[in-house]
PDB file with SEQRES, HELIX, SHEET and CRYST1 records, atoms N, CA, C and O in Angstrom:
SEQRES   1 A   69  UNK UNK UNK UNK UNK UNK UNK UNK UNK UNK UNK UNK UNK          
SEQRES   2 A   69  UNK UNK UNK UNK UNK UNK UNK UNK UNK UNK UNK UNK UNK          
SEQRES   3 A   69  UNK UNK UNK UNK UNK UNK UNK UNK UNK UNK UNK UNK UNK          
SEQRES   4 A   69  UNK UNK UNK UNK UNK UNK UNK UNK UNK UNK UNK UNK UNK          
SEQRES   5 A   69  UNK UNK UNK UNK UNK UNK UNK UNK UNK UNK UNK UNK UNK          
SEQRES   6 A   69  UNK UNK UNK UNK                                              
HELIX    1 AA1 UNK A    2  UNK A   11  1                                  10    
HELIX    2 AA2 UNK A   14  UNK A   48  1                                  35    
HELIX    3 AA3 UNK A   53  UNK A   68  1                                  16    
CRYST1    1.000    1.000    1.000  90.00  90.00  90.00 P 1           1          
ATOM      1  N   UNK A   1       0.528  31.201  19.997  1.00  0.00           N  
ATOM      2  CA  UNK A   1       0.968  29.897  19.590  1.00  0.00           C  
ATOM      3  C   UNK A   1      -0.052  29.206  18.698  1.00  0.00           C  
ATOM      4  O   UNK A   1       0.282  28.451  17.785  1.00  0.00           O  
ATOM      5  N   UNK A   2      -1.451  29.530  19.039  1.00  0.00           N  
ATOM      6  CA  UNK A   2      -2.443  29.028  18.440  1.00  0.00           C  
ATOM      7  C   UNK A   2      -2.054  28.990  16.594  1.00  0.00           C  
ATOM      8  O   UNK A   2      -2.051  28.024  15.831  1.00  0.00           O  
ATOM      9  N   UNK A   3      -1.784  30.308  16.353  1.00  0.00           N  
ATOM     10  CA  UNK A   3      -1.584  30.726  14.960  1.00  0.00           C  
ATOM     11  C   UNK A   3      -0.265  29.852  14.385  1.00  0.00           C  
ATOM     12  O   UNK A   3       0.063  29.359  13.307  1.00  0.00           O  
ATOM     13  N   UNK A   4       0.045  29.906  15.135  1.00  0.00           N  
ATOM     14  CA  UNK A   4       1.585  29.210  14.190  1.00  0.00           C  
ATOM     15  C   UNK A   4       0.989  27.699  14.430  1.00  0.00           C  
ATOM     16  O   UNK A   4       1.249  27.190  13.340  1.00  0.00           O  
ATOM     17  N   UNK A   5       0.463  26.868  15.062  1.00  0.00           N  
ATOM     18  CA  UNK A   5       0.074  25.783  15.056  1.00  0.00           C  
ATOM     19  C   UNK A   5      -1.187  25.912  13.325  1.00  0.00           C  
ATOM     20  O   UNK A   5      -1.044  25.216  12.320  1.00  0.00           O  
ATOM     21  N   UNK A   6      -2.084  26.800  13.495  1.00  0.00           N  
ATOM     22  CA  UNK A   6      -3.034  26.737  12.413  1.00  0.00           C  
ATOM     23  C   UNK A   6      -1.831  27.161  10.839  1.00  0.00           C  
ATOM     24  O   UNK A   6      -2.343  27.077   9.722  1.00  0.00           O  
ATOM     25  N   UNK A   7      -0.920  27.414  10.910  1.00  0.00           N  
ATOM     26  CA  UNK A   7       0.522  27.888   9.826  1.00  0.00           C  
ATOM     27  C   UNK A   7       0.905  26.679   9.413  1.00  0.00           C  
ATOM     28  O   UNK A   7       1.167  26.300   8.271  1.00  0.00           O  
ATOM     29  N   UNK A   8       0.917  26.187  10.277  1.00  0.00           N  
ATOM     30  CA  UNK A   8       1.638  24.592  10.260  1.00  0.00           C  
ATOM     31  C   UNK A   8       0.511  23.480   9.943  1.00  0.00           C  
ATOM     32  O   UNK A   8       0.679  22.403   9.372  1.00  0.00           O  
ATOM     33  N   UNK A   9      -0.456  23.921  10.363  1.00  0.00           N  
ATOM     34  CA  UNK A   9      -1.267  22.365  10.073  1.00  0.00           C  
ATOM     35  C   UNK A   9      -1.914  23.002   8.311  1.00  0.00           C  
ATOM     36  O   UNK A   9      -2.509  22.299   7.494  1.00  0.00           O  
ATOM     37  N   UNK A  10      -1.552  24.488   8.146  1.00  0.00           N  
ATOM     38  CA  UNK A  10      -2.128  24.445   6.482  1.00  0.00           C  
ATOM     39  C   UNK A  10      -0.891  24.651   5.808  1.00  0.00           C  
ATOM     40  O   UNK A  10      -1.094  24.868   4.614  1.00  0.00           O  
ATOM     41  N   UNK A  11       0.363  24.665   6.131  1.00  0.00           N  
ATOM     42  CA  UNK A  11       1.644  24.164   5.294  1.00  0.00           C  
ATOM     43  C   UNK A  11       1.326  22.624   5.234  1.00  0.00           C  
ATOM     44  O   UNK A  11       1.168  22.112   4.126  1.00  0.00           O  
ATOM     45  N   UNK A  12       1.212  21.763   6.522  1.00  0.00           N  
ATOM     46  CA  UNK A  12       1.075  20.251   5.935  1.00  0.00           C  
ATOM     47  C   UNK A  12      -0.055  19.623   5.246  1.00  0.00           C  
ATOM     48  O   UNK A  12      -0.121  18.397   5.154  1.00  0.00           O  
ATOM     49  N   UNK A  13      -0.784  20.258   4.848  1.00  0.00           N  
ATOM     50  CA  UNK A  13      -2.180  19.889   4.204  1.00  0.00           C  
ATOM     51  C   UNK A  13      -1.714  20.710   2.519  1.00  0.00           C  
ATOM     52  O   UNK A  13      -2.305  20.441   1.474  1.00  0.00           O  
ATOM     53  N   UNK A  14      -0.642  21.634   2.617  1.00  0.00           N  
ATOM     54  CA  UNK A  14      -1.037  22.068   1.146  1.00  0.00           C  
ATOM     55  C   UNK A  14       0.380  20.832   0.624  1.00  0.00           C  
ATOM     56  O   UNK A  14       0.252  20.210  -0.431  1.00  0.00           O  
ATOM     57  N   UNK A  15       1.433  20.668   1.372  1.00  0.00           N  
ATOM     58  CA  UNK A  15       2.299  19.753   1.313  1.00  0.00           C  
ATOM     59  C   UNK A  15       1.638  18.022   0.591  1.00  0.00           C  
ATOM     60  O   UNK A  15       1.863  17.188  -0.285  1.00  0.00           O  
ATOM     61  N   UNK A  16       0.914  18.277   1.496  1.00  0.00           N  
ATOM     62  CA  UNK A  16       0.062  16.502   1.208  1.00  0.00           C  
ATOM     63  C   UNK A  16      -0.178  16.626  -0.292  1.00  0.00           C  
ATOM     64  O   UNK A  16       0.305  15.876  -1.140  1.00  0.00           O  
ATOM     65  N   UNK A  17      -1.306  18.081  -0.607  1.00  0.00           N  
ATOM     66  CA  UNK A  17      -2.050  18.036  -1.796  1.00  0.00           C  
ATOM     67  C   UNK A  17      -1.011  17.672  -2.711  1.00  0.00           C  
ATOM     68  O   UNK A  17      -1.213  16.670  -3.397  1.00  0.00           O  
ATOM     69  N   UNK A  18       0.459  18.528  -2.902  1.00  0.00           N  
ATOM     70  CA  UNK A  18       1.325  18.966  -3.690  1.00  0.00           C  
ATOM     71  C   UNK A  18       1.768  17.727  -3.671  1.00  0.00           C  
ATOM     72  O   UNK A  18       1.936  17.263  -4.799  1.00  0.00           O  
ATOM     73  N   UNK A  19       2.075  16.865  -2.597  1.00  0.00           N  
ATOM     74  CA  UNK A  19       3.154  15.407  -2.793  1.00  0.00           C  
ATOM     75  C   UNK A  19       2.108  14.477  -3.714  1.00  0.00           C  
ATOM     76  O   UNK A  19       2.525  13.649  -4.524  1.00  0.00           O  
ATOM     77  N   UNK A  20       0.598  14.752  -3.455  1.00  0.00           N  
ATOM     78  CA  UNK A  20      -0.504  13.382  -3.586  1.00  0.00           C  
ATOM     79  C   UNK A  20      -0.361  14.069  -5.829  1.00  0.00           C  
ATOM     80  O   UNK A  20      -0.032  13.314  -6.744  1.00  0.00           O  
ATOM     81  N   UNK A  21      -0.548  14.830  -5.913  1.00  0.00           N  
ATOM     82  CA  UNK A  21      -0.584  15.487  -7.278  1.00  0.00           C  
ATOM     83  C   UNK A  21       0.931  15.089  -7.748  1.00  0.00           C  
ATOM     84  O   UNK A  21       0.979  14.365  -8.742  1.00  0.00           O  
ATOM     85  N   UNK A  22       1.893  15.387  -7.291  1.00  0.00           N  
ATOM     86  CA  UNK A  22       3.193  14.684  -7.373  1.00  0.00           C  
ATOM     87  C   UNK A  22       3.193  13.416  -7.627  1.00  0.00           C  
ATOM     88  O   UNK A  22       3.563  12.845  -8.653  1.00  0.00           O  
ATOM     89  N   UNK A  23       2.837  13.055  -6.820  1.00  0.00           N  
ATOM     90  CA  UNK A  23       2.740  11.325  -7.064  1.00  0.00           C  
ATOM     91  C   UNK A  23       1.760  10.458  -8.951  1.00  0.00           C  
ATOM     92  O   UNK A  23       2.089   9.629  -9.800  1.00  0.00           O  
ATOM     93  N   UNK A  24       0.581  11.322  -8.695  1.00  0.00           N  
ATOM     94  CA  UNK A  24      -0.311  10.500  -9.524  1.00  0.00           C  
ATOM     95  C   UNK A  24       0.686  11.236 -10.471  1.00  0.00           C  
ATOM     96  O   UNK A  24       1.499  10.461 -10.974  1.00  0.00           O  
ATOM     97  N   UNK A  25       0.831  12.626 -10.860  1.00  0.00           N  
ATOM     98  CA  UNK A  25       1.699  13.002 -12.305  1.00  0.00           C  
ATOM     99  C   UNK A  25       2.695  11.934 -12.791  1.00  0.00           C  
ATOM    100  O   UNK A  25       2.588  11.607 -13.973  1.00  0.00           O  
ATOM    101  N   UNK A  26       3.776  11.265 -11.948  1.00  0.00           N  
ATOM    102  CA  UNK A  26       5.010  10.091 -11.474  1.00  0.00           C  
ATOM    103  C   UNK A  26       4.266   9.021 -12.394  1.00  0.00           C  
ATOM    104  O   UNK A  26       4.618   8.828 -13.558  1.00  0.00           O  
ATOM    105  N   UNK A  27       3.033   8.223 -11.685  1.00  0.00           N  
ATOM    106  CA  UNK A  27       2.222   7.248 -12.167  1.00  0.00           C  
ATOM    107  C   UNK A  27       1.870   7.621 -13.401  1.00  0.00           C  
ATOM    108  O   UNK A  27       2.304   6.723 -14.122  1.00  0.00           O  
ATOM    109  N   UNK A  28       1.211   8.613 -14.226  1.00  0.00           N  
ATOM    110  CA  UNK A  28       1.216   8.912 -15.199  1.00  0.00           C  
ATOM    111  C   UNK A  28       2.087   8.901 -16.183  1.00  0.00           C  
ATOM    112  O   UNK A  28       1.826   8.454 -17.300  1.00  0.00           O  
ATOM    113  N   UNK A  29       3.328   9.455 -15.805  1.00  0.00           N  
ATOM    114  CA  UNK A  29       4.689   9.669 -16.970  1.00  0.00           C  
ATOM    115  C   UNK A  29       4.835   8.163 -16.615  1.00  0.00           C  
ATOM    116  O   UNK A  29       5.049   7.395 -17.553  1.00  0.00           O  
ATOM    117  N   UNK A  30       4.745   7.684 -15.403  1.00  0.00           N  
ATOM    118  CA  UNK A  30       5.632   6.217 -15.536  1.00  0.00           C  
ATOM    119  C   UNK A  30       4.660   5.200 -17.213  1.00  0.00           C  
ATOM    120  O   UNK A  30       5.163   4.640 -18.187  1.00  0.00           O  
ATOM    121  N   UNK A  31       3.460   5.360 -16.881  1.00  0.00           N  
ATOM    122  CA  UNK A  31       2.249   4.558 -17.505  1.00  0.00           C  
ATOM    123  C   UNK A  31       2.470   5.052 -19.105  1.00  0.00           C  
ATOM    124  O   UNK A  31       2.927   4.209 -19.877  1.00  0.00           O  
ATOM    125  N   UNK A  32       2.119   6.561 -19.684  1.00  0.00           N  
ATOM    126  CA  UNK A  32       3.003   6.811 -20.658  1.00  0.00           C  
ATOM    127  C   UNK A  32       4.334   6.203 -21.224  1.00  0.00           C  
ATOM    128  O   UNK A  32       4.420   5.750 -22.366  1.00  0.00           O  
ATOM    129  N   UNK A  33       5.210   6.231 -20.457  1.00  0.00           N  
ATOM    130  CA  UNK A  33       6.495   5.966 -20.801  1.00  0.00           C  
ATOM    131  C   UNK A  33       6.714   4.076 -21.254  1.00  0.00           C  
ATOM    132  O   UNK A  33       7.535   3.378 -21.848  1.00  0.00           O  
ATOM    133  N   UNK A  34       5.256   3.890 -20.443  1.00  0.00           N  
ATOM    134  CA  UNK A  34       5.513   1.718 -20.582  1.00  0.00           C  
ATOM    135  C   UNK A  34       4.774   2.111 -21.902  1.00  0.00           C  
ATOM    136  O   UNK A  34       5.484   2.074 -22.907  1.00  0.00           O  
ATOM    137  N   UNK A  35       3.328   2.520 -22.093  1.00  0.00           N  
ATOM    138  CA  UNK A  35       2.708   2.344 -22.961  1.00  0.00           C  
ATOM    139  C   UNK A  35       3.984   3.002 -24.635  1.00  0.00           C  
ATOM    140  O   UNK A  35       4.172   2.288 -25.620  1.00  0.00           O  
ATOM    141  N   UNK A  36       4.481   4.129 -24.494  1.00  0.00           N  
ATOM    142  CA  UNK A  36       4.696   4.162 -25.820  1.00  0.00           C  
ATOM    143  C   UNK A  36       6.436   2.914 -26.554  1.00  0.00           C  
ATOM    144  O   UNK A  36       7.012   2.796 -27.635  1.00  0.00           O  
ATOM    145  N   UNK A  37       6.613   2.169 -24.874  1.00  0.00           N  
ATOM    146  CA  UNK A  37       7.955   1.728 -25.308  1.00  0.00           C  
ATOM    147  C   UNK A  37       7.089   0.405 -26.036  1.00  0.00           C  
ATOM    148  O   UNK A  37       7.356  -0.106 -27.124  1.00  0.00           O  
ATOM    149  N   UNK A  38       6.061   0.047 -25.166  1.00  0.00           N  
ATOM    150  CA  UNK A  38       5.449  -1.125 -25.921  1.00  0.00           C  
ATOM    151  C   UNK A  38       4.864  -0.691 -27.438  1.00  0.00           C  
ATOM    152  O   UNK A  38       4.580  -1.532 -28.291  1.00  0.00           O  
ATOM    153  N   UNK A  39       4.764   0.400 -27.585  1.00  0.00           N  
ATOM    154  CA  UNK A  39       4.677   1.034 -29.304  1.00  0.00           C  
ATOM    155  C   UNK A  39       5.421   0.987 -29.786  1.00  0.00           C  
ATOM    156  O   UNK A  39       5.156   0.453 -30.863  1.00  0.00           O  
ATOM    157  N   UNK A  40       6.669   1.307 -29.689  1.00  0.00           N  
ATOM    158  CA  UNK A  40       7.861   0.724 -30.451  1.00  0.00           C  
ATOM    159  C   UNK A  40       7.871  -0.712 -30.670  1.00  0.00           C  
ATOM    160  O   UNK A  40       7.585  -1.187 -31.769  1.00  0.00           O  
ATOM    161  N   UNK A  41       8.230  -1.507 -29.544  1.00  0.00           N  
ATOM    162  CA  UNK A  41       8.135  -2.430 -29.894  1.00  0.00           C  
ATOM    163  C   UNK A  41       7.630  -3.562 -31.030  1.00  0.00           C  
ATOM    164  O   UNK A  41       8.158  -4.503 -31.624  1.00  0.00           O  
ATOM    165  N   UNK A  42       6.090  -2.830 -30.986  1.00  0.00           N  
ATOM    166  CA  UNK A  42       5.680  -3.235 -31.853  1.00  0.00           C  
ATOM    167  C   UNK A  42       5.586  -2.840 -33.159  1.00  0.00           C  
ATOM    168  O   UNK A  42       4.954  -3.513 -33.973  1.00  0.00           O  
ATOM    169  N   UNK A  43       6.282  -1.571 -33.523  1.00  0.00           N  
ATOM    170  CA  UNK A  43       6.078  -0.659 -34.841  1.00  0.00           C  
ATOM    171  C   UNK A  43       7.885  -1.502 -35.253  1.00  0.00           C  
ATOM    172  O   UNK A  43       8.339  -1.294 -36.378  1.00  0.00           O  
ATOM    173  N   UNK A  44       8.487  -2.140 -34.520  1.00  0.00           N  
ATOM    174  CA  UNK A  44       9.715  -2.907 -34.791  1.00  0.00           C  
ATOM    175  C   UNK A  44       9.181  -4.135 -34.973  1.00  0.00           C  
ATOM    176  O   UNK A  44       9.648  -4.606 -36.010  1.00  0.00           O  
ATOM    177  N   UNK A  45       8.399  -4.896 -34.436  1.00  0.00           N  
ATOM    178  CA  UNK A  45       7.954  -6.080 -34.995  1.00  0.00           C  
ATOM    179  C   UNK A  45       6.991  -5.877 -36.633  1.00  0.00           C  
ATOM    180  O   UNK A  45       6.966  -6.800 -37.447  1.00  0.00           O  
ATOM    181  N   UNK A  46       6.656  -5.259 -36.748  1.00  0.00           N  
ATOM    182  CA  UNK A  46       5.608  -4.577 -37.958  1.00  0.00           C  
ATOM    183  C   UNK A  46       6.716  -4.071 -39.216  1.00  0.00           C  
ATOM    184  O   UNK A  46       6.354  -4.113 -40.392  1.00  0.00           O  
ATOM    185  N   UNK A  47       8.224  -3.550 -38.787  1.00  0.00           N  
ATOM    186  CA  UNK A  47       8.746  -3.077 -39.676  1.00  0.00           C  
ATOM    187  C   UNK A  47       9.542  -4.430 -40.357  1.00  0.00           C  
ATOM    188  O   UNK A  47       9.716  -4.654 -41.555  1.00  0.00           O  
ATOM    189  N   UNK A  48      10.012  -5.343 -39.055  1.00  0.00           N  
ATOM    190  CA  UNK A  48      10.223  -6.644 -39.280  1.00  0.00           C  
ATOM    191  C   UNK A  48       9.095  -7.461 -40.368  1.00  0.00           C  
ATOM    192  O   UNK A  48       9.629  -8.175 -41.216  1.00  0.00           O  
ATOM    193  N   UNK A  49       7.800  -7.392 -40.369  1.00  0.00           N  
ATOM    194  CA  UNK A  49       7.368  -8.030 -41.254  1.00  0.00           C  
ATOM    195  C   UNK A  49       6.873  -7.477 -42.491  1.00  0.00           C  
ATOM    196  O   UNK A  49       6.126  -8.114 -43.233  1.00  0.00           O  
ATOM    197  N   UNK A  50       7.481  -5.693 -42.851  1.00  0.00           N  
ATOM    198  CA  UNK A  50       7.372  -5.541 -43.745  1.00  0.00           C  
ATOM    199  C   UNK A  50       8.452  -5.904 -44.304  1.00  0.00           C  
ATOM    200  O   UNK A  50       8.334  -6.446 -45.403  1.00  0.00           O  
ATOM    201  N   UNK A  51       9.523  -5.764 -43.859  1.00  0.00           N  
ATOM    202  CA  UNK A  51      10.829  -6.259 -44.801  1.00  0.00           C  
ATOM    203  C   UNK A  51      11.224  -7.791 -45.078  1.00  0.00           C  
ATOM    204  O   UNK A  51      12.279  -8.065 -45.651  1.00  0.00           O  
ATOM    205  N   UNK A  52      10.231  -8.876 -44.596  1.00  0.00           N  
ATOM    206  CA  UNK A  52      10.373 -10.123 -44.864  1.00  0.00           C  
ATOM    207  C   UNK A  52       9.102 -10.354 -46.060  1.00  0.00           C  
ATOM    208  O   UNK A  52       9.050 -11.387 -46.728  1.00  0.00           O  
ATOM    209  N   UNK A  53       8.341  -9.495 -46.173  1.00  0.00           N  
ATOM    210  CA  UNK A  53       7.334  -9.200 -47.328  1.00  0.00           C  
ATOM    211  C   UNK A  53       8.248  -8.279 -48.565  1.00  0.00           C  
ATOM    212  O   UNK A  53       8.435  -8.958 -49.575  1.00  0.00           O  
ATOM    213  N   UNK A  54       8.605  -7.411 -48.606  1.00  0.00           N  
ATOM    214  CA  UNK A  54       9.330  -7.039 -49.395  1.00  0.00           C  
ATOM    215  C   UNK A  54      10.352  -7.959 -50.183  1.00  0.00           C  
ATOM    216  O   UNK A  54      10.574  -7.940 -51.394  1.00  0.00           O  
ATOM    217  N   UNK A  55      10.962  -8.827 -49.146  1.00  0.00           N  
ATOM    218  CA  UNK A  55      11.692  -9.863 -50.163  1.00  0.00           C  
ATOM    219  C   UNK A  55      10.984 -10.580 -50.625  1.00  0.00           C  
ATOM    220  O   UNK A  55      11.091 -10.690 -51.847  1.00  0.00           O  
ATOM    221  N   UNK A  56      10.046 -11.322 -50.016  1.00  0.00           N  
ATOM    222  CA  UNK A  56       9.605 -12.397 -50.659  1.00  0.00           C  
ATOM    223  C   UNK A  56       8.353 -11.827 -52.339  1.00  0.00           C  
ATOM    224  O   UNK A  56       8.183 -12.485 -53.365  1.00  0.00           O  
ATOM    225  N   UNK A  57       7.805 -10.604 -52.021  1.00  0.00           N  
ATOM    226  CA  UNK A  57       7.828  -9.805 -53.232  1.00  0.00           C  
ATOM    227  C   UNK A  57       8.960  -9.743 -54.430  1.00  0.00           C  
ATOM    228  O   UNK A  57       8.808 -10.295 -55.519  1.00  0.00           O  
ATOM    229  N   UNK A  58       9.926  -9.106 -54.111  1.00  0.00           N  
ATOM    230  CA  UNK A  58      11.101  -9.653 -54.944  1.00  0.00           C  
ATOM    231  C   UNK A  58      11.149 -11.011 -55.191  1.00  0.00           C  
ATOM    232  O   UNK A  58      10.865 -11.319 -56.348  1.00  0.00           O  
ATOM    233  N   UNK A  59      11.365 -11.708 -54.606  1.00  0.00           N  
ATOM    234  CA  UNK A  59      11.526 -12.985 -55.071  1.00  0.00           C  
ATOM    235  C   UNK A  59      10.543 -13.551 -56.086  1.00  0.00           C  
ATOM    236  O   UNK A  59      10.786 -14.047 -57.186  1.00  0.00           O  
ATOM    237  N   UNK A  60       9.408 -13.371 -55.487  1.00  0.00           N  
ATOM    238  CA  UNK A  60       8.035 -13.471 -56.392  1.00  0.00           C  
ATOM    239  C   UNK A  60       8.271 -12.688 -57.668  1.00  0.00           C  
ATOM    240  O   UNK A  60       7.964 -13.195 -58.747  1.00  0.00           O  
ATOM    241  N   UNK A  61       8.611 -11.909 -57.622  1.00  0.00           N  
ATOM    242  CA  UNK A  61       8.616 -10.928 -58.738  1.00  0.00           C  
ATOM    243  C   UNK A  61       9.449 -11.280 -59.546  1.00  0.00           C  
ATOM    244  O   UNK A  61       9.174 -11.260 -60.746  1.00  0.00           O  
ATOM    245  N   UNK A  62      10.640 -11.679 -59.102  1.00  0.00           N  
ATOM    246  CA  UNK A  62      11.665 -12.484 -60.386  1.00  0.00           C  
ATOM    247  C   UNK A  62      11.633 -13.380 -60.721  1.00  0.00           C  
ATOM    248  O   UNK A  62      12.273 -13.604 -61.749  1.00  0.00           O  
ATOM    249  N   UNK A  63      10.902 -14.441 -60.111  1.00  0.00           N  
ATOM    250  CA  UNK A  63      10.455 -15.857 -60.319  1.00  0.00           C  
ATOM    251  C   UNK A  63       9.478 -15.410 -61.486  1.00  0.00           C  
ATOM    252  O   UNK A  63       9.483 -16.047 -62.539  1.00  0.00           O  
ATOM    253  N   UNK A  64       8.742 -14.452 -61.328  1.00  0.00           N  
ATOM    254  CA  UNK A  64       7.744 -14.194 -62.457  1.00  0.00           C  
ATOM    255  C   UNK A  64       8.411 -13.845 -63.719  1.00  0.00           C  
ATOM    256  O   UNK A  64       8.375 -14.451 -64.789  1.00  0.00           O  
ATOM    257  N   UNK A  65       9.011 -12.789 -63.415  1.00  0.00           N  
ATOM    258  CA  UNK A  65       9.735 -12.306 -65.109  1.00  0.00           C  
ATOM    259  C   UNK A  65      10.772 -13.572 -65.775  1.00  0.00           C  
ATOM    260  O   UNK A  65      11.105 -13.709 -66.952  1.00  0.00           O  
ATOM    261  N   UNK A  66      11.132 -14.404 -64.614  1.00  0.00           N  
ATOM    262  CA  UNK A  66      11.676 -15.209 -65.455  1.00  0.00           C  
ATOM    263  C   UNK A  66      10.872 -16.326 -66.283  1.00  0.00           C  
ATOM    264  O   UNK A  66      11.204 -16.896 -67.323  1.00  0.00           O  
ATOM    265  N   UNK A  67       9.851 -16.447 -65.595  1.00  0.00           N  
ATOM    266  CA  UNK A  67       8.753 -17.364 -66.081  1.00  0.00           C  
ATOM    267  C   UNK A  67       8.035 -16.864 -67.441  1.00  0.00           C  
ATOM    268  O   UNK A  67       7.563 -17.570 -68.332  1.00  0.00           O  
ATOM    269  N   UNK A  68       8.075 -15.592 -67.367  1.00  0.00           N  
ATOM    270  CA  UNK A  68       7.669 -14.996 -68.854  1.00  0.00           C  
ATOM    271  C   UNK A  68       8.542 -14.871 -69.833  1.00  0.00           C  
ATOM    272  O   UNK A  68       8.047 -14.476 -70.888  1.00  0.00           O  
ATOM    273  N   UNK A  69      10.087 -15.149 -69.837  1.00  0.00           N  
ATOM    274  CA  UNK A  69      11.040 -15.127 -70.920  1.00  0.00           C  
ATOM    275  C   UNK A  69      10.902 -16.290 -71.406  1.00  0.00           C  
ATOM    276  O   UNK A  69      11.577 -16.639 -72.374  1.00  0.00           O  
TER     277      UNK A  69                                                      
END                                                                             
């Protein structure tokens, strides 16, 4: 009986390792997954202020050529 007790107490110890490594991997993809949505986010706020620069370029830009006719 001894042996199957020492079977069992190193199935629940390799169990622990495997759930505790389980876990932090979880925390990881979770932490990844916030960090690159907040990259979008902001590569959408950034694309937002290139295209409110782009017009106002245009605008600038035709205000100019008309200023030179």
């Amino acid at each position: 009986m001894a042996e199957k007790s020492k079977l069992k107490d190193a199935a629940v110890k390799i169990g622990a390792a495997a759930g505790t490594i389980d876990s932090r991997a979880h925390k990881a993809i979770h932490k990844a997954a916030e960090a690159a949505h907040v990259a979008n986010q902001e590569l959408m706020e950034i694309t937002k202020q290139v295209e409110a620069l782009k017009k106002q370029l245009a605008k600038s830009s035709k205000r100019l050529q008309d200023a030179l006719k």
